[in-house]
C-alpha positions in Angstrom: 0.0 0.0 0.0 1.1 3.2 -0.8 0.4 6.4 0.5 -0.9 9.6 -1.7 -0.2 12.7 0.1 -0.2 16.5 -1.3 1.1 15.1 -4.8 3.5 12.9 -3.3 3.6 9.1 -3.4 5.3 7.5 -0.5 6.0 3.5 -1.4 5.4 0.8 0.7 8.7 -1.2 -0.1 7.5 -4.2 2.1 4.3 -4.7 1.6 1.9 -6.6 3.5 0.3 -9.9 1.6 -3.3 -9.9 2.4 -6.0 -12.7 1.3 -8.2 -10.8 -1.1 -9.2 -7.2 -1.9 -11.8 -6.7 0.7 -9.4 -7.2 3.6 -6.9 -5.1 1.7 -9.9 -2.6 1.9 -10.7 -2.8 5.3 -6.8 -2.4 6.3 -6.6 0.8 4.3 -9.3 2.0 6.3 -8.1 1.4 9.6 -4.0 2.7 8.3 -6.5 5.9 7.1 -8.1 6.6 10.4 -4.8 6.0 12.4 -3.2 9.1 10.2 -6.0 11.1 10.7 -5.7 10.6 13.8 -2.0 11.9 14.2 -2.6 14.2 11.7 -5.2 15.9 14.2 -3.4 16.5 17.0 -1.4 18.5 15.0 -4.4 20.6 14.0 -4.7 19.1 10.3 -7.0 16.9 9.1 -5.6 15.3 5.8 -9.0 14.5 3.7 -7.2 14.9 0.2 -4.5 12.1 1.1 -5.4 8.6 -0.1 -3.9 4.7 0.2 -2.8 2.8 -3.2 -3.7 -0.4 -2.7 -1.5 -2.8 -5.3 -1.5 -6.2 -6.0 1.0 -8.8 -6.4 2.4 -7.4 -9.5 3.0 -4.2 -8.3 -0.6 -2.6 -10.0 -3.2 -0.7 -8.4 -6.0 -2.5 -7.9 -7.9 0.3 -5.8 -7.8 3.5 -3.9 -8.8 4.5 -0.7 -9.4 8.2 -0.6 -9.4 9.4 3.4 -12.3 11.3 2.7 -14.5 8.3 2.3 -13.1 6.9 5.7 -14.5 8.8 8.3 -17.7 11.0 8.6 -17.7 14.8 9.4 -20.9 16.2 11.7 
């Protein structure tokens, strides 16, 4: 997984092998909500950064925008 921040693409050079896409999903979501998390207490919220989430071969298979993680009221 690799993360998408203000332009710039920070590679995951270890990866983590996962057993399908779903759970690939639901990992991105969590690694999302831990970064906003930090990202808060330093009085940013980071809703434009996003997780790449590749396959086997290197390709994205999906994106997991941080905006779509978590719910603003």
């Amino acid at each position: 997984m690799n993360l998408v921040s203000d332009g710039n693409i920070f590679y995951d050079d270890e990866g983590v092998e996962l057993p399908d896409l779903e759970t690939a999903c639901f990992r991105s979501i969590r690694i999302a909500r831990d970064l906003i998390s930090e990202e808060a207490k330093l009085g940013r919220i980071p809703l434009g950064w996003s997780i790449e989430i590749m396959d086997e071969l290197g390709e994205i298979v999906s994106v997991m925008a941080f905006e779509n993680t978590v719910t603003l009221h």
